[in-house]
N, C-alpha and C positions, 0 to 999 in steps of 0.2 A: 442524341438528345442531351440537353444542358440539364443543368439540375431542377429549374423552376419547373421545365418540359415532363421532367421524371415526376416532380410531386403531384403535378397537375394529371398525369396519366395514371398513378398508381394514387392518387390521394385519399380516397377511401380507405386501401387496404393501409396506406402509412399511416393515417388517423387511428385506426382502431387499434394497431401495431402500441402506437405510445399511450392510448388511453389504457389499454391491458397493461403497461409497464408501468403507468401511472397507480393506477389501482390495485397491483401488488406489489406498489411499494417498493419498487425497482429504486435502487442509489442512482440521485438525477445524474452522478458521473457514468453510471451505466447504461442509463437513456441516454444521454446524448452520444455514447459512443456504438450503442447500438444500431440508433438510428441511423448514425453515419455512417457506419458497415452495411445498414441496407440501403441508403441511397446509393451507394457504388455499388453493389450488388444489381439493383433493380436499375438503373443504367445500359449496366453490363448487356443487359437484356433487348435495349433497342427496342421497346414496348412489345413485346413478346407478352400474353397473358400468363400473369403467376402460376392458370391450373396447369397450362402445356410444359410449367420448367420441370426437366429430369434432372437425376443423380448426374448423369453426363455433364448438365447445363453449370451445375455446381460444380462440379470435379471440377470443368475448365475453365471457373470461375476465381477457383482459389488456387491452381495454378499461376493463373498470370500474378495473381498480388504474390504470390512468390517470385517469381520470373523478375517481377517490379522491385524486389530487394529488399522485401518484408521480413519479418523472421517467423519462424514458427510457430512463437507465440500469437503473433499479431493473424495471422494466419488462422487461428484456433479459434481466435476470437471472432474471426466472421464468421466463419461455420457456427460457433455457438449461436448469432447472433442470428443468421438464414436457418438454423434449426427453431428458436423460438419464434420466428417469424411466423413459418411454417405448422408451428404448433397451435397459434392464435388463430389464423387462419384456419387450417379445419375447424379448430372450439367452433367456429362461429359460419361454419359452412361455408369457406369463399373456396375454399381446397378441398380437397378428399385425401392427398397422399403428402407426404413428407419428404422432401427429396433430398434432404442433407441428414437426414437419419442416422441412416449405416455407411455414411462414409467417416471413414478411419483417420482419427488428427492426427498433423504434423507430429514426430517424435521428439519431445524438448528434451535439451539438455538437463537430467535432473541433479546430475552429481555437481553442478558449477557451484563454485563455494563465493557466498557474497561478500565483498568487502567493508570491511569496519574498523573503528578506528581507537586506538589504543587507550583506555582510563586517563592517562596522562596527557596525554594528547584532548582529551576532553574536556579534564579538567580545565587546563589552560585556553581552550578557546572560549570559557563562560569567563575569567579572566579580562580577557582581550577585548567584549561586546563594550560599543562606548555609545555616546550621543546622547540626544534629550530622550530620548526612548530608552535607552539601557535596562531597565526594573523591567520593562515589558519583554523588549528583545530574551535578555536573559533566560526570563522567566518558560518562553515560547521556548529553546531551544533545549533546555532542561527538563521539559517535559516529554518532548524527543530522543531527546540522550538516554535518560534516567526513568521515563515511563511506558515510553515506547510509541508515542502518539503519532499517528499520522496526520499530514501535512492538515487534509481533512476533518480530520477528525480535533484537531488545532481549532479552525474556524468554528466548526459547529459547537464546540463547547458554552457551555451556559452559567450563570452566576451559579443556578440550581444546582450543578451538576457538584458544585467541589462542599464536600464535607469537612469542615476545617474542624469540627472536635472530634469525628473520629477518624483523622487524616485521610480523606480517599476520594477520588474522582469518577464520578459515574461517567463512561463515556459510549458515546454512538457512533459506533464503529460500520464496517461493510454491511448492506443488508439490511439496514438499519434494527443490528441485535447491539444491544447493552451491554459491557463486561464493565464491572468494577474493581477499581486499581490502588490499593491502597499505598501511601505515599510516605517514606522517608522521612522523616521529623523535621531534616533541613527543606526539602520540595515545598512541605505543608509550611512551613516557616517564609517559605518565598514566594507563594502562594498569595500568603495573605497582604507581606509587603506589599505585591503588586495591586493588589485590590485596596489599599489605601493611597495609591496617587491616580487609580483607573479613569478615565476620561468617562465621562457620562456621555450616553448617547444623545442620540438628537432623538431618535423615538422613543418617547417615554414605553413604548412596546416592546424594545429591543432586549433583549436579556443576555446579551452578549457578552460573553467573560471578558474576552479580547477584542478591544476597540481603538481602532485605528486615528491617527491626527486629525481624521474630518471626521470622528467621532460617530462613525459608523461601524460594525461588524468587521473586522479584520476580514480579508481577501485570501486569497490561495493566492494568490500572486506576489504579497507583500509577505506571508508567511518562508515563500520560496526565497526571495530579495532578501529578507534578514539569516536566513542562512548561507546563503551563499554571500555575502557580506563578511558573515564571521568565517565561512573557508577560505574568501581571499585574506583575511589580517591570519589565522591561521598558517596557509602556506607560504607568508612570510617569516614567519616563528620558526614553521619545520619545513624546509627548505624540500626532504623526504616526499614532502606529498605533491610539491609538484608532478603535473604532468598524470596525475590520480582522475577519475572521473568522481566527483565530488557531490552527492545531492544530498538533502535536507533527506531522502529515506535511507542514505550511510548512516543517519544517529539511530535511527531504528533497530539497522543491522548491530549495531554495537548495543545497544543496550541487550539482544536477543543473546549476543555474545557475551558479554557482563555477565549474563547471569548463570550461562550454562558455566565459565570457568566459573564461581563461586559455586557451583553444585544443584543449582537448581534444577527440577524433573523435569523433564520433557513437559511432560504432561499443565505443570505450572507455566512453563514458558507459551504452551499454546493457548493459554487463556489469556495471558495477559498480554499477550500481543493481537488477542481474536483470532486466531487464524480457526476456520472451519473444520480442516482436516491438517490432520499432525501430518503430513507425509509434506503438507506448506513449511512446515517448522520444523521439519529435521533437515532442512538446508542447512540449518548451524551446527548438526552436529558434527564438522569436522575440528572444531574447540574440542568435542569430548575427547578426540584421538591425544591432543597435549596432553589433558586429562590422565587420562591412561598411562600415556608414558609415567609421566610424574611420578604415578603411584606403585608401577613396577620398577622403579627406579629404588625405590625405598623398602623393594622386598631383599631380605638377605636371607638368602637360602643355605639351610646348613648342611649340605651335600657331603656324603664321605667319599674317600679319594678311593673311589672304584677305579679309578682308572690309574693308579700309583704302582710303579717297579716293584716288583716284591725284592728283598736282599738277598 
């Protein structure tokens, strides 16, 4: 079956599939990548009806996209994804049983330590951003460096959202929950510079902080392009990062890293990067192990010589 063949065969259950994901507010990057795990899923199937799929028909379903050179992760993801399938589905009586239930996720790597990139090194790439965008550019990668913003979370931002007398950025993050980020004096300072040469939109509707040359809503894709803009003038600078896997969510990593070596809690860091569960946010804690050394470094123990020749 080709994919029109699939939607036309299962289109009721796919319909109802994304209006349940519509209506609890599911992140549309999560619907569209849900859906897309179940069109190859529902595929796989060769119009098989949903009620006859077993744990079997799943096991050998998320085999192959392993087989096919997937990673674990991605892997996880379509199980998550044939599990709420499944879950909507009975709500609503097209199923009775769950068939990716209790099958057991791929094992991810948890201890893999993410890469980020040196204060100094940061500094000097908000240096480096040039063009007639500069104040905006700038502005965009500083809030990723320094606040921790995703790419995402970049575009959805709104005029509403920045408190410029009590320095601090309301933002909508995974999930669509709220964390609020209160900002640096210099951030808040560059903040509002850029909101004094802002491009008006074309929709007097639009409440778009960040507005792009055709004066619409900044993209995820222009968000992407001005960062990796400023890696390539970057790893002309620092010759080092050649050959580095480079993306606009490395400034995130660093800023997560900033701030545990300045001493910040755990606990602080996983708010103000959103993360759900702190066990997302102790990937950085391999900075505390510096940490640590440092400050046994500067222990001096006053030990007596137990262990000295007597005369």
């Amino acid at each position: 079956m080709n994919y029109t063949e699939v939607f036309e065969h299962y289109e009721r259950e796919m319909k109802l599939f994304l209006s349940y994901m519509k209506d609890r507010e599911y992140a549309k990057d999560t619907q569209q990548a849900y859906l897309h795990d179940i069109k190859h899923f529902l595929n796989s199937l060769e119009g098989k009806p949903i009620t006859e799929v077993t744990d079997i028909d799943v096991m050998y379903y998320l085999t192959q996209v392993r087989e096919s050179g997937a990673g674990a992760r991605y892997r996880n993801r379509c199980q998550s994804a044939i599990r709420l399938f499944y879950k909507v589905m009975i709500r609503f009586k097209l199923a009775s049983i769950n068939p990716a239930m209790d099958i057991e996720k791929a094992k991810v790597e948890k201890n893999r330590q993410p890469t980020y990139l040196q204060k100094p090194i940061l500094d000097a790439c908000l240096n480096g951003i040039e063009g007639r965008y500069r104040i905006r550019d700038v502005t965009i990668i500083a809030l990723m460096a320094y606040a921790g913003l995703r790419v995402s979370e970049i575009v959805k931002l709104n005029l509403s959202d920045f408190d410029m007398e009590n320095s601090s950025i309301a933002v909508l993050g995974k999930g669509n929950k709220w964390r609020y980020i209160p900002l640096p004096a210099e951030l808040n300072k560059l903040l509002h510079m850029y909101l004094e040469e802002r491009m008006v939109p074309r929709s007097t509707k639009d409440n778009a902080f960040f507005v792009s040359q055709f004066r619409r809503r900044i993209s995820k894709r222009m968000v992407q392009t001005i960062a990796e803009k400023t890696f390539e003038a970057m790893t002309e600078q620092f010759p080092q990062l050649s050959g580095q896997s480079l993306s606009a969510h490395k400034l995130r990593h660093s800023f997560a890293t900033e701030l545990l070596r300045n001493g910040a809690d755990l606990r602080a860091v996983q708010e103000l990067l959103g993360h759900e569960d702190i066990s997302t946010t102790q990937i950085y804690t391999h900075v505390l192990d510096e940490t640590k050394e440092r400050a046994m470094n500067k222990i001096r123990p006053a030990i007596p010589l137990l262990f000295s020749t007597k005369p």
